[in-house]
C-alpha positions as MATLAB code, in Angstrom:
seq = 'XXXXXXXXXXXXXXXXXXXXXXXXXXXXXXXXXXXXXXXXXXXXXXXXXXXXXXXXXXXXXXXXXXXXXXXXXXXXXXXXXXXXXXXXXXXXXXXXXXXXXXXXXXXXXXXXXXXXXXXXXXXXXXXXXXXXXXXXXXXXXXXXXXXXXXXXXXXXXXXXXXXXXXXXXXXXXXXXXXXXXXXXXXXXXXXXXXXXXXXXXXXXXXXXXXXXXXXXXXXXXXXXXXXXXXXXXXXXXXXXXXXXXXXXXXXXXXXXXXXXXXXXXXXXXXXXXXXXXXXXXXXXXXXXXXXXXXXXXXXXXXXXXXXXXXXXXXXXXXXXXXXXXXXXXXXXXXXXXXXXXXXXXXXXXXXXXXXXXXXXXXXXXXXXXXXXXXXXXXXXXXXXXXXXXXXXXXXXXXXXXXXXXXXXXXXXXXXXXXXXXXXXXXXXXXXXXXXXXXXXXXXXXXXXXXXXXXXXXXXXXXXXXXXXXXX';
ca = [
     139.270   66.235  100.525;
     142.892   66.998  102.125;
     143.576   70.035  104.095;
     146.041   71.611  100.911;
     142.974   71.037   98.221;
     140.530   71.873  100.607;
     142.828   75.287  100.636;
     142.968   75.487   97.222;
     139.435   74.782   96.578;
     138.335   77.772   99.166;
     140.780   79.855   97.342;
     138.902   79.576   93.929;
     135.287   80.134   95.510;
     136.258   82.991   97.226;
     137.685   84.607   93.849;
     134.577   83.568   92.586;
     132.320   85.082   94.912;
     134.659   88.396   94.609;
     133.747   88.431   91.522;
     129.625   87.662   91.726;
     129.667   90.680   93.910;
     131.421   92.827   91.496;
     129.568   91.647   88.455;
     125.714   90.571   89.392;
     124.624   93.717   88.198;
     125.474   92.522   84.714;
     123.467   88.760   84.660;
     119.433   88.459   84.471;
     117.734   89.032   88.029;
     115.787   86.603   86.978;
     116.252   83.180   85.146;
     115.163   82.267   82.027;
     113.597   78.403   83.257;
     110.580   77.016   83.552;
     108.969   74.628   86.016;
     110.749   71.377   85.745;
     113.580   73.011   84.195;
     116.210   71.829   86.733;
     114.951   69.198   87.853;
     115.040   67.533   83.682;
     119.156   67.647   83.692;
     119.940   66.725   87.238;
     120.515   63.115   87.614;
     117.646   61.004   89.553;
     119.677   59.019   91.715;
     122.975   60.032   94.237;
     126.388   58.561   92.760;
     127.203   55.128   94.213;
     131.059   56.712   93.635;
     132.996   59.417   94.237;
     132.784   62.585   92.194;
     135.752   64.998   91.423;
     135.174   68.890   92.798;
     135.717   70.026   89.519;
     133.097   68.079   88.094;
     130.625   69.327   90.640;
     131.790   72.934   90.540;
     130.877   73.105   86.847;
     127.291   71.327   87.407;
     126.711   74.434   89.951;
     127.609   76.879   87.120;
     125.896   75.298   84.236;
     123.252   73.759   85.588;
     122.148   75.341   88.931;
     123.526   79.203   88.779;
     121.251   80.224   85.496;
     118.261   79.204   87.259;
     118.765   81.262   90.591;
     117.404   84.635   91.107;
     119.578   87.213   92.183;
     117.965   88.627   95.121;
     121.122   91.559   95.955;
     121.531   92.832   92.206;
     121.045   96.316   92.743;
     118.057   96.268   90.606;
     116.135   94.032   92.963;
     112.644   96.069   94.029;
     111.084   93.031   94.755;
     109.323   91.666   97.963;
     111.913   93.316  100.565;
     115.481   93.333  100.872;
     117.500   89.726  101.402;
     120.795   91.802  102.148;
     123.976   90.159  102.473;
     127.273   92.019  102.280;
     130.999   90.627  102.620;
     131.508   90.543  106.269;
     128.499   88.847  106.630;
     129.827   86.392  104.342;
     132.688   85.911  105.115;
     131.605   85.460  108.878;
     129.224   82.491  107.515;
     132.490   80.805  106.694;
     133.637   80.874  109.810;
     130.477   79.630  111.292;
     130.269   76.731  108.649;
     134.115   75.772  109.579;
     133.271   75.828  113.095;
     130.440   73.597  113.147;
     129.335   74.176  116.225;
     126.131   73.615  117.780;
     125.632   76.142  120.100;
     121.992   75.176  121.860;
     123.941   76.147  125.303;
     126.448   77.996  127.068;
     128.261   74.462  127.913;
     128.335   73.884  124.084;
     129.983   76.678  123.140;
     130.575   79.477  125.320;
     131.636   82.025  122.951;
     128.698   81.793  120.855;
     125.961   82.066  123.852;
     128.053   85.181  125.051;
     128.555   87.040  122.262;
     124.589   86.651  121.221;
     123.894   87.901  124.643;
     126.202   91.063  123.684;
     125.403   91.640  120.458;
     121.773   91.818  121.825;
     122.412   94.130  123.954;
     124.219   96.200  121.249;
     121.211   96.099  118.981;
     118.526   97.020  121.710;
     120.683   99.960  122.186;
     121.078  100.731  118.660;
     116.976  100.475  118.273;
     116.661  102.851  121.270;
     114.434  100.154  123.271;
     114.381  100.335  127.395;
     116.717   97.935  129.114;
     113.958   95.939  130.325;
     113.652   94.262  126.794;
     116.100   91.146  126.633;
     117.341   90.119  122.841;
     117.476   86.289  121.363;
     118.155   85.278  118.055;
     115.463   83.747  116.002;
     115.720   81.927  112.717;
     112.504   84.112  111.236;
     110.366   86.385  111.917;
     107.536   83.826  111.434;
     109.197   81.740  114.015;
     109.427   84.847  116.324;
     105.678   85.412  115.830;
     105.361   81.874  116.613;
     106.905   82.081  120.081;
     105.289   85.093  121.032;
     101.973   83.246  120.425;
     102.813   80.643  122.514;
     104.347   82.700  124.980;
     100.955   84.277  125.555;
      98.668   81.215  125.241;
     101.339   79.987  128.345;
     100.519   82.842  130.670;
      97.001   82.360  130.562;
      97.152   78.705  131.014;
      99.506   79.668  134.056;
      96.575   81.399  135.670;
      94.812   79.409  138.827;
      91.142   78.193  136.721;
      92.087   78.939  133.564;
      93.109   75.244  131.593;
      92.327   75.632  128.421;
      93.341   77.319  125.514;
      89.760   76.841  123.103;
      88.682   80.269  124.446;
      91.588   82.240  124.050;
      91.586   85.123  121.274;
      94.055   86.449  118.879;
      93.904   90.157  117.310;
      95.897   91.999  113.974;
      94.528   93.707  111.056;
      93.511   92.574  107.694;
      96.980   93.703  106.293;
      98.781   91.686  108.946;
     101.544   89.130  107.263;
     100.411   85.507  106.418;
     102.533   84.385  109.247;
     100.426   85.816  111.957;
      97.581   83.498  110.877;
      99.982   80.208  110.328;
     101.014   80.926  114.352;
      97.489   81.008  115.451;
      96.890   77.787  113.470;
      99.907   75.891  114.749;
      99.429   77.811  118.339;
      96.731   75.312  118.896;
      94.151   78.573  119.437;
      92.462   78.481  116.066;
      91.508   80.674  113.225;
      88.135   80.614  114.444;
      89.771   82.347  117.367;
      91.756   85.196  114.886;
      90.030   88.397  114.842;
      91.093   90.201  111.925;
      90.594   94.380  112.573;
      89.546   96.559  109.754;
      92.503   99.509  108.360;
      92.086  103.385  107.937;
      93.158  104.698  104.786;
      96.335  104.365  105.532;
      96.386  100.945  105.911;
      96.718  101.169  109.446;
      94.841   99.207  112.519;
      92.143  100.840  113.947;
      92.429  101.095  117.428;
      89.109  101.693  118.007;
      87.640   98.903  115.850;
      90.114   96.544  118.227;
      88.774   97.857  120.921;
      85.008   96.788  120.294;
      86.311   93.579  119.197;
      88.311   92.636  122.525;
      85.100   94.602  124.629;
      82.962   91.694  122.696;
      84.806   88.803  123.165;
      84.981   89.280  126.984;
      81.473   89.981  126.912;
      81.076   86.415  125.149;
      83.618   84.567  127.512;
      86.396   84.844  125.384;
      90.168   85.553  126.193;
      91.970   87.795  124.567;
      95.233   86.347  124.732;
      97.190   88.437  121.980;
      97.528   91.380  119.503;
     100.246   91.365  116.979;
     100.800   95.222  115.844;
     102.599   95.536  112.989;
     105.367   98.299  111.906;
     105.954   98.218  108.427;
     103.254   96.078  106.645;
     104.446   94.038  103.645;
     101.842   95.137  101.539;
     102.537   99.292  101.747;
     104.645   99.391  105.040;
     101.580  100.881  107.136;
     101.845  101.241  110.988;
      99.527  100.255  113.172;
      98.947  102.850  115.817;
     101.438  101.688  118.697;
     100.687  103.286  121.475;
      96.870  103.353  121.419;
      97.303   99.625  120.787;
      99.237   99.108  123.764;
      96.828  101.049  125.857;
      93.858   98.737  124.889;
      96.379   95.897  125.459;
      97.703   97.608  129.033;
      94.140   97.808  130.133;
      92.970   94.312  129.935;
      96.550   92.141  129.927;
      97.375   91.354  126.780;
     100.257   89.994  124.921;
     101.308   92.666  122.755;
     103.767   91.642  119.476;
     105.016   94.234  117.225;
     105.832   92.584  114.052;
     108.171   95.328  112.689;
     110.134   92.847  110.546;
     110.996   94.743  107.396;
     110.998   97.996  109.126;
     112.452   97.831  112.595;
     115.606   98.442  111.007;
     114.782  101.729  110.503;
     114.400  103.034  113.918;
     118.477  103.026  114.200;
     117.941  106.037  112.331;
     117.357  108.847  115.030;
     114.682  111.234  112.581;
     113.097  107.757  111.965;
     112.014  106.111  115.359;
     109.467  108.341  116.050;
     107.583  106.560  113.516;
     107.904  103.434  116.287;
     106.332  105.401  119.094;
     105.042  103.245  121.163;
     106.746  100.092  120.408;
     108.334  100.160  123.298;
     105.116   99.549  125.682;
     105.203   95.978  123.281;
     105.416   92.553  125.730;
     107.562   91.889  122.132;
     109.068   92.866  119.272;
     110.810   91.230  116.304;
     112.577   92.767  113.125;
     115.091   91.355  110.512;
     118.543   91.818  110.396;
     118.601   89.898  107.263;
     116.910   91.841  105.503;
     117.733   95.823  105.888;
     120.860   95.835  107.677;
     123.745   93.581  105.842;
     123.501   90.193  107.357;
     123.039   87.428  105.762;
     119.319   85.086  105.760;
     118.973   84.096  108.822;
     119.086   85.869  111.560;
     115.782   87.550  113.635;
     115.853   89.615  116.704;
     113.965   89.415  118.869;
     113.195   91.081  121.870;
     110.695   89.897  125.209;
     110.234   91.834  128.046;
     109.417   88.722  130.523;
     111.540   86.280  129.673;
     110.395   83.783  132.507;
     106.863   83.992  130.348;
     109.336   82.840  127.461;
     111.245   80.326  129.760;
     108.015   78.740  131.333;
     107.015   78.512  127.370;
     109.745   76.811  126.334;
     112.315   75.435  128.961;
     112.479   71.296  129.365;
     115.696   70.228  130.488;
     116.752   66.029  130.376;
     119.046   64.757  132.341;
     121.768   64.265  129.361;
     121.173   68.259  128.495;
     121.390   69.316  132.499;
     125.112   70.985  132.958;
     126.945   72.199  136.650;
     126.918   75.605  134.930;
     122.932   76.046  134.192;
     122.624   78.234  137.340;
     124.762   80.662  136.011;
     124.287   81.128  132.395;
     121.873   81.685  129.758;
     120.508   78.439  127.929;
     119.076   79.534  124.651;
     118.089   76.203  123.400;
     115.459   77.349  126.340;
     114.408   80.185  124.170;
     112.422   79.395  121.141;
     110.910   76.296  118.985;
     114.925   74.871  118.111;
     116.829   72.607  119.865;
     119.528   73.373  117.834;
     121.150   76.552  117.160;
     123.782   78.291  114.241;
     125.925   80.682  115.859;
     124.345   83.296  113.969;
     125.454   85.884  116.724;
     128.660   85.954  114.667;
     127.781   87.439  110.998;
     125.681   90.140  113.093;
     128.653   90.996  115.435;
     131.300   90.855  111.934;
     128.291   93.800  110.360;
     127.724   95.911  112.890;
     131.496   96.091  114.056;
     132.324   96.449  110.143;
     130.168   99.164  109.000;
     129.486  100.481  112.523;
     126.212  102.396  113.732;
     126.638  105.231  111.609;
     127.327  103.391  108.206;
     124.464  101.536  108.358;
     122.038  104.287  109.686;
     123.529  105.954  106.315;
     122.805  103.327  104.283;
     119.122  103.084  105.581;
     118.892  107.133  104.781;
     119.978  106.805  101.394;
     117.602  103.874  100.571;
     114.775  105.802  101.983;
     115.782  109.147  100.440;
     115.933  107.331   96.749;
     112.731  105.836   97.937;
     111.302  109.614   98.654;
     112.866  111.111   95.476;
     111.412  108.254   93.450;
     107.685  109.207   95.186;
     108.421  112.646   93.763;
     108.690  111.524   90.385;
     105.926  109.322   90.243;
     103.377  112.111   91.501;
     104.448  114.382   88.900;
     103.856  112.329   86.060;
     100.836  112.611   84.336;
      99.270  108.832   84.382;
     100.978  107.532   87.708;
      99.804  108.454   91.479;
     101.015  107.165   94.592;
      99.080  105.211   96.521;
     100.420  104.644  100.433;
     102.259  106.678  102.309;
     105.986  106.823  101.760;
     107.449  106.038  105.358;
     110.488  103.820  104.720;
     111.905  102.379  101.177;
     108.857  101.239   99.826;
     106.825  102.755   97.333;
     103.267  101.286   95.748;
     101.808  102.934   92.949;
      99.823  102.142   89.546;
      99.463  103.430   86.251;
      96.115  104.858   86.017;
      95.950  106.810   82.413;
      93.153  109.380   81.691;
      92.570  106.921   78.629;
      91.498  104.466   81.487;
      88.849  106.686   83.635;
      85.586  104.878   81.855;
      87.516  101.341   82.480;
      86.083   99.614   85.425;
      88.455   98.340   88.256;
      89.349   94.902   87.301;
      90.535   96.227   83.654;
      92.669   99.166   85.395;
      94.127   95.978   87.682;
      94.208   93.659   84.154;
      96.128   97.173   82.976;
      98.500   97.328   86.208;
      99.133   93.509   85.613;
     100.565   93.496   82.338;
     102.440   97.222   82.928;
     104.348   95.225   85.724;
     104.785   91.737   83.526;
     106.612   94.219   80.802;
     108.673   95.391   82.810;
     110.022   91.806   85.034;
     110.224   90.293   81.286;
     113.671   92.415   80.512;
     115.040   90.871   83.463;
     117.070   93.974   84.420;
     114.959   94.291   87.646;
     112.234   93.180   89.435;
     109.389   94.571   90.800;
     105.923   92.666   92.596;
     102.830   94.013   93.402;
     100.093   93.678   96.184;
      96.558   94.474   96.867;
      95.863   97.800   98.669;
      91.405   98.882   98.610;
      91.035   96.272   95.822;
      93.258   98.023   93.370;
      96.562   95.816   92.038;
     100.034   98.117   93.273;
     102.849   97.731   92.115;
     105.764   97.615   94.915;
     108.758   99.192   94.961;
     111.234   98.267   97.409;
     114.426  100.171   97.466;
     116.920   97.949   99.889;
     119.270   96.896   98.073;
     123.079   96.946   99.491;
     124.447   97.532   95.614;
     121.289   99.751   94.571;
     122.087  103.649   93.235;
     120.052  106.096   91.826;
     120.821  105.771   88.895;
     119.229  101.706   89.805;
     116.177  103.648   90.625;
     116.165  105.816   87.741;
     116.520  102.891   84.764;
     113.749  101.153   86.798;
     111.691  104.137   86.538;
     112.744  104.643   83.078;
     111.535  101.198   81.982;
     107.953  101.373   84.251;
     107.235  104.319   82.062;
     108.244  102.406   79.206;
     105.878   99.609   79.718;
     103.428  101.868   80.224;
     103.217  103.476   77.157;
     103.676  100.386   75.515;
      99.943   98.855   77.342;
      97.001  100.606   75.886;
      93.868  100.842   78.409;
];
């Protein structure tokens, strides 16, 4: 492709994504496919021959487009928030016309610079002590990941200690999935991951991880790591920070605060005292990418000893070894990749775009429509809240007095088929969890596009289903 069609080519996608972000309000959230769908009209083999763009461009709209799901239509509840938003986009194009691979300062100085500043701006912005150090990570899986390792590496670093079969991990039952996927490719074991027991919040119990730590030392055991969480995905719980990190203080160890959904949050001034204590964390990780604009991927996170992370992760060949290395930071020396995106740059475009105080606001009016929806739901006969509304989350059921004699797996079966009703119109989307054995429905406001009046047709059409399911 020549430079001037290459122009004119760019010209008609960015028209076109002008327009998606004007107009995916009006198409299905969801598609209309089912499994094999795609995969029946796409051709089996690559093209021995060249194909013209405009050929391709209209495969992408008639064949791939109807079958994606449209995760920043403003009447996505689902999961949590993918955000994007046009800086962010538009700074992805740069990075993608760049090319670069920025693994270290020699490879592109600019990049390792401005993630090392950017950082800096985000610790700030979280409120966290300078003694925390930022990197970006590709997930918040991968951040758990490296904190895992990170600890398992300290305690192999210690004079008669070679082994890593003993050591112990610790997080609750309503930890994420990827806490127990790090432990398993950590090397330590599920048979190693303690799993501590919630209040009826949903929270940790700090005592309960007490006893458990007290009993593996008693048994010979490790304990290597805890990973707190802020925000769970299921209702958005928080663990009790700072009595974790006093357990954690008292017998050295590794302390993770998984606060990947919520972290955003504690920009917010009147919100980070839900985070006290996160700041006594060895580390922390949260998503940009999903409550605060920028575009999937991009994870910070922050380590307090990064020669724990270094000793973890730093192996330097010859052909990698540059005159400047003394001098400079080396991030392909701090994580799992090799290779890096300059992701530093779609964060920097955001933050400098909508600036600290437009995207505190936009985290206060998600969580006040989050709030006000709460308030609706507890006032209607038939609905009750069921966890704590701390953030934009909020998980509730449909529990009719026509339904008191029905046991719990009908009320659930109930729940179930309220919630298919409603994702069947395909004007939002909604998913549900587990919270005390009872099937929630989530309902995660997040949304860049998302209004109230979003929030009231969703709660329009809940009630709706409702009425429409008998007990």
């Amino acid at each position: 492709m020549r430079p001037d069609e290459f122009r004119r080519r760019a010209h008609q996608l960015v028209d076109w994504m002008a327009d998606y972000f004007q107009n995916v309000g009006e198409l299905p959230i969801t598609p209309d496919v089912h499994p094999g769908d795609i995969m029946r009209v796409l051709p089996e083999a690559a093209p021995d021959d060249a194909e013209s763009f405009d050929r391709i461009w209209e495969d992408f709209q008639q064949l791939i487009l109807p079958g994606m799901t449209h995760w920043n239509h403003p009447g996505w509840f689902a999961y949590f928030p993918a955000n994007n938003s046009p800086p962010s986009v538009l700074a992805e194009m740069v990075t993608a016309t760049l090319g670069a691979q920025c693994m270290s300062w020699a490879t592109s100085p600019a990049a390792t610079e401005l993630e090392q500043i950017t950082m800096t701006w985000l610790r700030q912005m979280l409120g966290l002590p300078e003694g925390f150090t930022g990197v970006i990570q590709d997930t918040a899986s991968t951040a758990t990941l490296v904190a895992l390792l990170s600890a398992r590496q300290r305690y192999q670093s210690e004079p008669g200690d070679e082994s890593s079969g003993r050591l112990t991990v610790y997080a609750s039952t309503e930890a994420h999935s990827s806490v127990e996927k790090a432990v398993k490719l950590s090397g330590i074991g599920l048979e190693q991951f303690r799993r501590i027991a919630v209040d009826d919040e949903y929270a940790m119990r700090a005592d309960l991880l007490a006893q458990a730590i007290q009993r593996d030392l008693g048994n010979g055991y490790r304990p290597a790591c805890v990973v707190a969480t802020a925000g769970t995905t299921s209702s958005t719980a928080i663990d009790p920070l700072s009595a974790v990190a006093e357990i954690c203080d008292g017998r050295k160890v590794w302390l993770h605060v998984d606060a990947a959904y919520a972290g955003a949050a504690a920009i917010v001034p009147e919100l980070r005292p839900l985070f006290a204590g996160i700041e006594r964390a060895d580390s922390i990780v949260f998503n940009p990418h999903k409550w605060m604009l920028v575009n999937f991927d991009c994870s910070a996170y922050f380590v307090r000893d990064t020669q724990a992370l270094l000793r973890t992760f730093q192996i330097t060949p010859e052909y990698l070894r540059t005159s400047q290395d003394a001098e400079v930071v080396n991030y392909r020396d701090w994580g799992i990749q090799l290779g890096r995106r300059f992701r530093a740059l779609k964060l920097w475009f955001v933050i400098r775009q909508y600036g600290v105080n437009g995207l505190r606001d936009m985290i206060r009016h998600h969580v006040g429509l989050a709030h006000q929806l709460a308030g609706r739901i507890r006032e209607t006969p038939g609905f009750e809240v069921v966890a704590p509304v701390r953030f934009g989350l909020v998980c509730f059921r449909y529990c009719p007095r026509a339904a008191a004699g029905l046991d719990s797996e009908r009320l659930n079966d109930l729940n179930r088929r309220v919630l298919a009703r409603v994702n069947a119109g395909r004007k939002v989307f909604l998913t549900h969890t587990m919270l005390g054995g009872n099937h929630v429905l989530r309902m995660a406001i997040g949304q860049r596009l998302t209004m109230r009046s979003h929030v009231e047709m969703a709660w329009d059409l809940i009630q709706e289903a409702a009425s429409s399911e008998t007990a």
